[in-house]
ZAMARGU-4260 file (C-alpha; in steps of 0.2 Angstrom, whole numbers, plus 5000, padded with zeros to 4 digits):
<rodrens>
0) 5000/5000/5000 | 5006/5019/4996 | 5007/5034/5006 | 4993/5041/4995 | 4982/5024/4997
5) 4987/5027/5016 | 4981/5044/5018 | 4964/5040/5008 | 4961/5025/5020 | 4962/5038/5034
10) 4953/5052/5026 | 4939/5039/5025 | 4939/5041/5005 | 4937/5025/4997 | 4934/5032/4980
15) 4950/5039/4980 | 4957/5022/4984 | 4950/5012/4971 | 4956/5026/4958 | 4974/5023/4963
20) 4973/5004/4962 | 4968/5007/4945 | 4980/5019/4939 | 4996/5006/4948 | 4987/4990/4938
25) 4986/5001/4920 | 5005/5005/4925 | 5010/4989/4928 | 5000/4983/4913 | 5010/4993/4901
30) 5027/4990/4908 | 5020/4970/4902 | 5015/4976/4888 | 5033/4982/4881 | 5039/4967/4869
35) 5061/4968/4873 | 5069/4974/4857 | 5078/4961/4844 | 5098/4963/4849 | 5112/4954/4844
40) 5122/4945/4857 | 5140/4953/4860 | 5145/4934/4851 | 5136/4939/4834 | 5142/4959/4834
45) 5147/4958/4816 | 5130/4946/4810 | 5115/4954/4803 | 5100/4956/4816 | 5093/4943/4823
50) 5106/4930/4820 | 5108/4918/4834 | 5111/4900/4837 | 5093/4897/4834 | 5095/4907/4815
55) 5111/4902/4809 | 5104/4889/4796 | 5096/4903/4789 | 5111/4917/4788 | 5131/4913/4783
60) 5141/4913/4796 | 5147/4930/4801 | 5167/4935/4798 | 5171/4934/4816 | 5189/4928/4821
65) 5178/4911/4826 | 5174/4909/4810 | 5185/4916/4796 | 5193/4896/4789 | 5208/4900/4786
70) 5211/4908/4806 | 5202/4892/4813 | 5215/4882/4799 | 5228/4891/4806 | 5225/4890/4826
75) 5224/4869/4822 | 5242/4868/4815 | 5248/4879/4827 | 5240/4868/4841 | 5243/4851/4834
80) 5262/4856/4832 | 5262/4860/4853 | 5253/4847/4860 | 5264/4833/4849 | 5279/4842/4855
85) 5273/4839/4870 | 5267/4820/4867 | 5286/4818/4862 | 5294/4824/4876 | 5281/4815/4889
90) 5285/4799/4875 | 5305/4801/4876 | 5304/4807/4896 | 5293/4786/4899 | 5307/4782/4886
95) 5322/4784/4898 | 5315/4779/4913 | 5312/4760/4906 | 5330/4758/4900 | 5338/4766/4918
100) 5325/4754/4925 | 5329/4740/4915 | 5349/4744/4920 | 5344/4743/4939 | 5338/4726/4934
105) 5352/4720/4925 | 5361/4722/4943 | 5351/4713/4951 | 5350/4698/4940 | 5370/4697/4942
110) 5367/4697/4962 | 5354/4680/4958 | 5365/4673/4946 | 5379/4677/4961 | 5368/4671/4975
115) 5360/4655/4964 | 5379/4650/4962 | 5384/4650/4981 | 5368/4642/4986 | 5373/4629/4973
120) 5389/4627/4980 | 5383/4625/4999 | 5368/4615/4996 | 5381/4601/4988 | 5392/4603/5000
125) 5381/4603/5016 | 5364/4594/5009 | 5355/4591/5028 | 5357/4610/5030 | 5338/4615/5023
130) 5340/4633/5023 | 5353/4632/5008 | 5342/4621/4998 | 5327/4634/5002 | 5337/4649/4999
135) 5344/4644/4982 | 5325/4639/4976 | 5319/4658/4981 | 5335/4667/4971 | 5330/4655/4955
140) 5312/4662/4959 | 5318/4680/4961 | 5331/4679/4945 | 5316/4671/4935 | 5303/4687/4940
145) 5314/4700/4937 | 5319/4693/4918 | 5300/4691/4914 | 5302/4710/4919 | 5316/4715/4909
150) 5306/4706/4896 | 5290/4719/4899 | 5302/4734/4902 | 5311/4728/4883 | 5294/4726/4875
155) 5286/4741/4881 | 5301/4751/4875 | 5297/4743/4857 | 5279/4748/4860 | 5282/4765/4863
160) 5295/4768/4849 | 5280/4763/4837 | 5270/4776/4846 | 5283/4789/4840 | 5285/4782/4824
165) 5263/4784/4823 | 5265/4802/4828 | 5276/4806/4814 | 5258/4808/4803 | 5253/4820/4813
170) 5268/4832/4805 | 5262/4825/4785 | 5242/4830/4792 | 5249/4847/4795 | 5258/4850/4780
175) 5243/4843/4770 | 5233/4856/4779 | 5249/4872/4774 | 5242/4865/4760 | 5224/4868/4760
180) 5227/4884/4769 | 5242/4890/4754 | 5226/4886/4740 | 5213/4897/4749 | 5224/4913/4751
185) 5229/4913/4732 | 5211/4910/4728 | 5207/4924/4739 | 5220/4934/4731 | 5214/4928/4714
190) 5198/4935/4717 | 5202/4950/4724 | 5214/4956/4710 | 5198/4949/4698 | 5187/4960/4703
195) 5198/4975/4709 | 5193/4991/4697 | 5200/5009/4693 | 5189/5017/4702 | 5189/5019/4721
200) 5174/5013/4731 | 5172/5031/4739 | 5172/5039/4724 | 5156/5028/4717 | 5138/5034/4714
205) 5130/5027/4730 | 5119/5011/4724 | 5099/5011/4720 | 5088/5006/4734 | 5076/5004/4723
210) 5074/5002/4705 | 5058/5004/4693 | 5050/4986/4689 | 5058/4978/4705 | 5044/4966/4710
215) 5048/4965/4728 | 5044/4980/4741 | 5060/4975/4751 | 5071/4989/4750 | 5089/4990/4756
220) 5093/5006/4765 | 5111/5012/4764 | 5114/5010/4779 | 5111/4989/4774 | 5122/4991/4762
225) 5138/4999/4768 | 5135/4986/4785 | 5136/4972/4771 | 5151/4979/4762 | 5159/4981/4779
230) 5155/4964/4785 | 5162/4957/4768 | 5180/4969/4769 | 5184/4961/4784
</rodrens>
C-alpha cells in the first residue's frame, strides 16, 4: 500500500482508493506490455540482426575471428604442432626411465645369478642343511621374476618407439593442411585482384535502393548496404 492509498484510507475516501489501484494495475499493465527489442548477442556483433544459434541455418556465418577458415586452419596447426611436442617429450621422458630401469635390473640379475651359484655350491656341499636348499630355490624364483620383467620393460620400450614412429603423421596432416590453407589465400588473392577496378569505392555513385520494375517492396537502406560491404571487407 502507498502513502497516498494510506492517507485516503484515513481520510475515509474509498473512492479515492479504488482510483489509485487502478492507475498502479494500468502502469503495471503497460510496463508488460513492452515486447524487449531484437539485439544481437556481443558473440554475433558483426551478423545481421537477429542471427543467433537458433538462426544460423538461415544466415552465413558472420566473419568473426571464430569463423574466418583459414584463422580456425591456422589455430589447428599451430596447436597440433604444441601438444605433439609435447606428446614427444612426455614419450621420450617414459622412454628413459624404462632403460635406467631395465639397468637397475640388470644388477640385480647378476646378484641371483651370484647368489644361485653360492647356494649351489653350499647346498652340495652341506645337503641336511635345509635353509641352503630353500634359499637357492627363492634366488632361482627372484632371478626368473625379474627377467620376465626385463622382458615387459624391453617390449614396452618397442611399443612405445611405434607410438613415436605413429606420431610422425601428425607432422604430414599438417603439412597437408599448409596445403589447404596456401590454396585458399591465392584463391582469395585471385579473386580479389579479379574483381579490383580503377575506380575507388568512395568515389562511386552510392547504389539504387530501389529500381523501377523491381517486383519485391523490400528495400535495402544504405545503411544495409555499407553494414554488408563492411561485413564482407573484413
Amino acid at each position: 500500500m502507498t502513502q497516498e492509498e494510506l492517507d485516503a484510507l484515513m481520510n475515509g475516501d474509498m473512492d479515492d482508493i479504488i482510483s489509485l489501484e487502478s492507475a498502479n494495475d494500468v502502469e503495471v499493465e503497460e510496463e508488460f506490455d513492452e515486447e524487449p527489442k531484437p539485439k544481437n548477442s556481443s558473440k554475433y556483433e558483426n551478423a545481421p540482426l537477429g542471427y543467433s544459434d537458433e538462426t544460423a541455418h538461415q544466415w552465413p556465418l558472420p566473419a568473426t575471428d571464430e569463423n574466418k577458415m583459414v584463422h580456425q586452419l591456422d589455430d589447428v596447426t599451430k596447436e597440433s604442432e604444441e601438444k605433439a611436442s609435447e606428446i614427444f617429450d612426455i614419450i621420450e621422458g617414459i622412454s628413459s626411465e624404462l632403460m635406467e630401469k631395465e639397468g637397475n635390473l640388470q644388477n640385480v640379475i647378476e646378484v641371483l645369478t651370484s647368489n644361485i651359484k653360492l647356494f649351489t655350491t653350499l647346498s652340495t656341499k652341506f645337503p641336511d642343511v635345509k635353509a641352503f636348499g630353500e634359499q637357492l630355490q627363492k634366488n632361482k624364483d627372484a632371478l626368473n621374476d625379474a627377467n620376465e620383467t626385463v622382458e615387459t620393460l624391453q617390449t614396452s620400450g618397442d611399443s612405445i618407439m611405434n607410438v613415436m614412429d605413429i606420431m610422425q603423421y601428425q607432422d604430414i596432416h599438417r603439412q597437408k593442411i599448409e596445403r589447404v590453407i596456401n590454396v585458399m589465400r591465392a584463391l582469395s588473392k585471385y579473386m580479389n585482384t579479379l574483381f579490383e577496378g580503377r575506380i575507388d569505392d568512395s568515389k562511386r555513385v552510392a547504389s539504387a535502393t530501389h529500381i523501377s520494375g523491381d517486383t519485391h517492396n523490400d528495400v535495402a537502406s544504405t545503411d544495409d548496404i555499407e553494414a554488408l560491404l563492411a561485413q564482407f571487407g573484413q
